[in-house]
C-alpha positions in Angstrom: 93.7 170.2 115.2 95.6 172.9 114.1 96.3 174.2 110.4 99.9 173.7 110.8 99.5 169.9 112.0 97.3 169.2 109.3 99.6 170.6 106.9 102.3 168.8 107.4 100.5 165.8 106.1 100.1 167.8 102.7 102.7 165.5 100.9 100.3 162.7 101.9 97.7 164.0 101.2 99.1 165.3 97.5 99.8 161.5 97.0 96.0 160.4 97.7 94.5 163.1 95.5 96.9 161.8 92.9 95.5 158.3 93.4 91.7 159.7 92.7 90.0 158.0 89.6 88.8 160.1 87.0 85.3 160.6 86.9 85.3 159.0 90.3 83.1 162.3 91.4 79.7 161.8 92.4 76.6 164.2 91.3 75.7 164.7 95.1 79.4 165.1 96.1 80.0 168.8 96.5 82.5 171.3 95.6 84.7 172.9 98.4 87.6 174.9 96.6 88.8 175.4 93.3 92.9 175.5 92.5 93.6 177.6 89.2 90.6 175.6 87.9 90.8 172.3 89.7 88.1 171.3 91.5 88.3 169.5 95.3 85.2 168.3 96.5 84.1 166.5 99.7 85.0 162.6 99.0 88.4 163.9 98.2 88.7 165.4 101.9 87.3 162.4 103.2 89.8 160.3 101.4 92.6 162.7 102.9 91.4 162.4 106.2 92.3 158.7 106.7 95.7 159.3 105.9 96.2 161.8 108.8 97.5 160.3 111.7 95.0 157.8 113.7 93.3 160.5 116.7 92.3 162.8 113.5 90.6 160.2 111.8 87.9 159.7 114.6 87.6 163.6 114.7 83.8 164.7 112.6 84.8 166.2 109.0 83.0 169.4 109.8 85.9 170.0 113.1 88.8 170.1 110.9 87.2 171.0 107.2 88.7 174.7 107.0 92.0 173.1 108.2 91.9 170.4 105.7 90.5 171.9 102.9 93.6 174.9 103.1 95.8 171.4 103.4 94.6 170.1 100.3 95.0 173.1 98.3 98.7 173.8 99.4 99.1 170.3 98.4 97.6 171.0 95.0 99.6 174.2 94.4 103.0 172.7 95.5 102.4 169.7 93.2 101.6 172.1 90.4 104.6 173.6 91.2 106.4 170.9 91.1 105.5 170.2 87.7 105.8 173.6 86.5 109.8 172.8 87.5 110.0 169.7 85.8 110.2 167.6 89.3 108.2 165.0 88.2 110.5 163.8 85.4 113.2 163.6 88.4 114.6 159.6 88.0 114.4 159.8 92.1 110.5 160.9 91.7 109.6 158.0 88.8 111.5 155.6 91.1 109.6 156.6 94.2 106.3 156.3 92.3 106.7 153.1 90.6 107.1 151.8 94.1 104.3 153.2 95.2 101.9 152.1 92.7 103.5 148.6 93.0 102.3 149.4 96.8 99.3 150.3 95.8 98.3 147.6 92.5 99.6 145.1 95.7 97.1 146.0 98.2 94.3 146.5 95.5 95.0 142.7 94.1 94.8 141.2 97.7 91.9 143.0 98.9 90.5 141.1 95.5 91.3 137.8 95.8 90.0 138.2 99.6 86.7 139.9 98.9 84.7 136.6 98.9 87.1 133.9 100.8 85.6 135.8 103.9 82.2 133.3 103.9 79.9 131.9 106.2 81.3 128.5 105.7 84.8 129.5 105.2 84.1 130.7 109.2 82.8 128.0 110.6 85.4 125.8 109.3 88.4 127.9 110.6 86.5 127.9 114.2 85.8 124.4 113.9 90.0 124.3 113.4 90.4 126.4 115.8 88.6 124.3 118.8 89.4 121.3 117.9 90.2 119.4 120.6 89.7 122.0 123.2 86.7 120.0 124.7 89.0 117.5 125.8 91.8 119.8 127.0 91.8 119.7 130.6 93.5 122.7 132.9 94.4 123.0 136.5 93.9 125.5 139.6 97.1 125.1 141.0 99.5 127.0 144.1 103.4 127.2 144.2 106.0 128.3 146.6 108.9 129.4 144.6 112.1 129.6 146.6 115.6 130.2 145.8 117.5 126.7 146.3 116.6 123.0 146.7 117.5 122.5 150.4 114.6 125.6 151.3 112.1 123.6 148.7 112.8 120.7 150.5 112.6 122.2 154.0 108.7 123.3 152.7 107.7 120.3 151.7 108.8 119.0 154.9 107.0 121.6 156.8 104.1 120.9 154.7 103.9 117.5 155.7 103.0 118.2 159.4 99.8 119.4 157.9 101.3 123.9 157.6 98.7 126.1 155.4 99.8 126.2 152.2 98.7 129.2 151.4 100.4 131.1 154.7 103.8 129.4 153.7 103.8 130.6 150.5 102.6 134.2 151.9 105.7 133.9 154.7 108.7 132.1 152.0 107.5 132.4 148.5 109.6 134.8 146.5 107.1 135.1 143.4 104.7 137.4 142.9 102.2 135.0 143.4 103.6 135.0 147.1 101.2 137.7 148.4 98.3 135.7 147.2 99.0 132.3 149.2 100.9 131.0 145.5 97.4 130.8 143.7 97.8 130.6 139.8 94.5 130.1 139.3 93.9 128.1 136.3 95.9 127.4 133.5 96.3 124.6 130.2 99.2 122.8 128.8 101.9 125.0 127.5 101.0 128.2 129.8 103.8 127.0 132.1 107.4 126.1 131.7 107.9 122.1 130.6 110.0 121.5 134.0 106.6 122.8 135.9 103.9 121.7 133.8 105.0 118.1 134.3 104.8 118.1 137.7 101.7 120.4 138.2 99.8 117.9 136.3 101.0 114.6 137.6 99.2 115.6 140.6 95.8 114.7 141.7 93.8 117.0 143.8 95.1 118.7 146.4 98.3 116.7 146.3 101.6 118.4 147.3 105.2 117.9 145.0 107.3 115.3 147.1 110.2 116.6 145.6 111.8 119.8 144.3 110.7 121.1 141.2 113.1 123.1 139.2 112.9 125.8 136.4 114.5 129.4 135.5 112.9 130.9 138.1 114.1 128.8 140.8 113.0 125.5 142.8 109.2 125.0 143.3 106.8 123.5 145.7 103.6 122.8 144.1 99.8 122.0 145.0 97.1 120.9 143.1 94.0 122.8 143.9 91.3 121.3 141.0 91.0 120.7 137.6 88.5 121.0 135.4 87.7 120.8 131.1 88.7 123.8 128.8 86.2 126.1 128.5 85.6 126.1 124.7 85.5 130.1 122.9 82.6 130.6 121.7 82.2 131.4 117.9 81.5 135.1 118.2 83.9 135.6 120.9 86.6 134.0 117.9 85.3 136.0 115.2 87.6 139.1 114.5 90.2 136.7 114.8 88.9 133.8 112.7 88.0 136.1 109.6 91.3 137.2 109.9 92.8 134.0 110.0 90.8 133.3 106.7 91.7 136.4 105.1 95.0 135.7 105.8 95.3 132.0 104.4 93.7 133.1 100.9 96.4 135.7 100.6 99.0 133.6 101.3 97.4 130.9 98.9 97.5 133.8 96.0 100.5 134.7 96.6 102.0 131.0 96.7 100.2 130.3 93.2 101.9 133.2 91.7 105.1 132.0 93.0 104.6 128.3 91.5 104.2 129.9 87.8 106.8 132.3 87.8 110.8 132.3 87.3 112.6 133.8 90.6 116.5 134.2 90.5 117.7 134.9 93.4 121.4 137.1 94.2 123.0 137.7 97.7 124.4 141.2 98.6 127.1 141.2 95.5 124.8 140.0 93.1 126.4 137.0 93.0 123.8 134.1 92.0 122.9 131.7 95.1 123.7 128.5 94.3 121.8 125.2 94.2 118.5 125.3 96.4 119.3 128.4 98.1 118.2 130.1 94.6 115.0 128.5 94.9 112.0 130.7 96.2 111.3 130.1 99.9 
């Protein structure tokens, strides 16, 4: 990574140095330039760093550090610059800021109120949500021939009836891309498929053929049922990213909600004429 691609995160990177806590410093955290005075240490590199874009980030501090650190200290002596011209009493600056530490307060606030919903219990009861009813979820292994109009569906099925492979007439007529695989699906649950074919896949019993037509968006349909079989159930650790983030997510939106219920909202359109009736209401 260059010094120029580095540097043209400096604005970002002034913003994140501007964030750092006073006193935030650690004993063992070292000193790696000083500005007219001002010290930059390591943690504030670090903190830098995940702000550049996402391939830097996995790059090893040492790679980049002369890069970085030369980033950080233009950022410092443009800021102080800045200052020195009065920029940062700009109404366009104090309005760009106050946003961002609403940003900021925002995400600081969540990540909160989420630091302990994330439990062992709260886990087990979002997968336990979560699979709920899967056991007695059944799915099917199913073929189809998918042709262009009725009469060549029903000219298949006919065909079919004389006891033709299945799986060569779909090879020779089908028009999916399933076609070059003798029409296999494989398997698949409810709501995977259109309505239209769903209903008729499933009405089957094993390796029964559609007596009639079955027609979708795609076109008309023969279909055969290969085998079915119960849902294979997820296993808990194969659910987790997205179970804690399903729980994460609820006690946000639970926070947030109870703010809602104790505060007054007024609510304008695009004139900043008030909404009437319930449309003024918080949604």
């Amino acid at each position: 990574m260059t010094r120029t691609r580095i540097a043209a995160s400096a604005a970002v990177l002034a913003a994140a140095l501007a964030w750092t806590p006073v006193g935030a410093f650690a004993a063992d955290d070292p000193v790696v330039a000083i500005v007219n005075g001002e010290k930059i240490v390591k943690s504030q590199l670090v903190q830098a760093q995940r702000l550049l874009p996402k391939q830097y980030q996995q790059i090893p501090l040492a790679q980049i550090f002369p890069g970085l650190v030369d980033s950080v200290v233009d950022a410092k002596l443009a800021a102080a610059d800045a200052r020195t011209r009065k920029m940062d009493e700009d109404p366009e600056f104090r309005s760009q800021m106050a946003r961002i530490e609403e940003q900021l307060l925002q995400r600081m606030v969540l990540s909160k109120e989420m630091e302990g919903a994330v439990t062992a219990e709260a886990m087990q009861a979002q997968y336990k949500k979560m699979v709920a009813g899967l056991e007695a979820r059944e799915e099917l292994h199913a073929r189809h021939i998918l042709v262009k109009t009725e009469d060549e569906a029903k000219a298949i099925i006919e065909a079919l009836k004389k006891d033709t492979d299945f799986a060569k007439m779909a090879k020779e007529k089908s028009t999916g891309p399933s076609g070059q695989s003798g029409g296999d699906l494989g398997f698949f649950g409810p709501g995977q498929m259109v309505p239209a074919f769903e209903k008729a896949a499933f009405a089957l019993k094993k390796g029964e053929i559609t007596s009639t037509p079955v027609q979708t968006k795609f076109g008309w349909h023969v279909i055969k049922a290969e085998e079915r079989r119960k849902a294979e159930v997820p296993s808990f650790e194969k659910l987790a990213p997205q179970i804690q983030n399903q729980v994460s997510q609820e006690k946000a939106s639970a926070y947030v909600a109870k703010l809602r219920k104790g505060a007054k909202i007024e609510r304008f359109d695009l004139n900043g004429k008030p909404l009437p009736g319930d449309a003024a209401k918080p949604k």
